[in-house]
N, C-alpha and C positions, 0 to 999 in steps of 0.2 A: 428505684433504688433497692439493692438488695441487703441484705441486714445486716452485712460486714459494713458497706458502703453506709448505712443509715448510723451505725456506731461509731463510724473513724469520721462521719463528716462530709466525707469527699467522694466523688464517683469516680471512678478511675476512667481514664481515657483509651478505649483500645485503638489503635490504628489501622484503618481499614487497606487493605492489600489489595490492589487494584490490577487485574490482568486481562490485558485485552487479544483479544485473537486476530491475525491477520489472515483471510482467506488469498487465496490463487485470484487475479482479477481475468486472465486469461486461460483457458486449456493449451499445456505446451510440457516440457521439460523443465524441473526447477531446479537451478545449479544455485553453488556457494555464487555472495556476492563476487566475491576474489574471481571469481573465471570471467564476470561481464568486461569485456574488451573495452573498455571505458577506464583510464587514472580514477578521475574523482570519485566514480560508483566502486571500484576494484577495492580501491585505499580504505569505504567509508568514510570519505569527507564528507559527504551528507546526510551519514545516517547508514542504523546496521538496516539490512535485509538478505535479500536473496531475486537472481536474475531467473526471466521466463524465455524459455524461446518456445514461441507459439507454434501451435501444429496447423490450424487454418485459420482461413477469413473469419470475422462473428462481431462481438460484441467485447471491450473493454468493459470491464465491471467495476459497481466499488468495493472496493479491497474490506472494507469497513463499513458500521453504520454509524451516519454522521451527516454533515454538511460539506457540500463542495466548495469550498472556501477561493480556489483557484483554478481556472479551466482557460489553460494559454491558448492563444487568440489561433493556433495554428494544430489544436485537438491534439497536440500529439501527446501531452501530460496533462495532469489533474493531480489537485490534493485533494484528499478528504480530511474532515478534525472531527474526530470521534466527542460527544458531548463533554470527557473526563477529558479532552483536551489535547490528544495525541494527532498529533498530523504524519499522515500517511501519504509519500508520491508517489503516483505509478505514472514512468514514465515509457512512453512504448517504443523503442527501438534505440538507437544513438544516431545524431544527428540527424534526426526526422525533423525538427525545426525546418532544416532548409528545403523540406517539402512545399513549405507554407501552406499547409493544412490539405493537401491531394495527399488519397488513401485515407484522408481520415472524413469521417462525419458526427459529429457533435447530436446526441439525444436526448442527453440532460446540460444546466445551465448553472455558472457559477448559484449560490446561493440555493440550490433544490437538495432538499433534504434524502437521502437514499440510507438504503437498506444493504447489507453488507450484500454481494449479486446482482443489484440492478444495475442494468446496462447503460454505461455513460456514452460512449464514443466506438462507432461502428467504425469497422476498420478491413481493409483490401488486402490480406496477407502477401497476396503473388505481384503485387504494384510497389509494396514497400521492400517486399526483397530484391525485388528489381531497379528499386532507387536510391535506396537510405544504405549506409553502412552500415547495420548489423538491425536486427528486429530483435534482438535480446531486450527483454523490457525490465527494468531494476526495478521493484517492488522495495522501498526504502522508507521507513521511519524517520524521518525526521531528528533529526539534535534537539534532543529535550533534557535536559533536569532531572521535571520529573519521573519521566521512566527511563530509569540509568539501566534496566535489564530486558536488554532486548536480545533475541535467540531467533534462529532459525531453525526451524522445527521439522522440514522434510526436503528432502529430495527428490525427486523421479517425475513420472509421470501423473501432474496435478490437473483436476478438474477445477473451471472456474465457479466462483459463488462456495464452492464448495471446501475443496483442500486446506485444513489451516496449513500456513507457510510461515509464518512467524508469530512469536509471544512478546509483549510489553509488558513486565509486570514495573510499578512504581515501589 
């Protein structure tokens, strides 16, 4: 306690400002949400971000460090939930669901802890644009409360692990 705080009694309470960074999970092109050829991703019905369209085959990464709380039985999406509590989906393409899981290969598992970069799910770029309707992947925050201030923070040509692509602050 400092000496104002030791006279009046009381310690004042600061509020801790909490901003989390969202990296690229893929190398590609990073457009506003609003261009991903998807209603629900376009509108932000799930959540602010921003869409990737990938430049080749490699690795989906986590967007964040956290835990993999979701990894759909068919690899094409993943959440991660950062320890303050923010859930992040990257989903990779629009209706890649009805691949049921061809193009994609699973390297990590729901519950495995990651580092914002390490590679979740190995992916065939030239397979999915030959069978899914768009490989645009929405990179999307999650509807949360607590972080009412989410931003996208670049454009253009993003490296994965690397680019931050969007801001949460609480």
């Amino acid at each position: 306690m400092g000496f104002f705080d030791s006279l009046f009694g009381k310690k004042k309470e600061v509020e801790k400002r909490s901003v989390i960074k969202v990296v690229a999970p893929v190398d590609g092109n990073v457009i506003p949400l609003s261009q991903v050829p998807d209603e629900t991703f376009a509108q932000g019905l799930l959540g602010l971000g921003v869409g990737i369209e990938p430049l080749e085959s490699g690795y989906v990464k986590a967007p964040v460090a956290g835990t993999i709380i979701q990894l759909f039985e068919t690899k094409h999406a993943f959440v991660v939930e950062t320890p303050e509590g923010l859930n992040v989906l990257t989903h990779f393409g629009l209706n890649t669901v009805k691949l049921k899981g061809e193009g994609f290969e699973a390297v990590a598992k729901e519950g495995d802890k990651v580092n914002a970069g390490d590679p979740i799910v190995k992916f065939d770029l030239e397979f999915l644009k030959a069978n899914a309707d768009s490989v645009v992947t929405p990179v999307v925050v999650l509807e949360s409360d607590d972080y009412p201030n989410v931003k996208a923070l670049f454009e253009g040509k993003g490296t994965a692990g690397v680019t931050e692509i969007i801001s949460a602050e609480k």
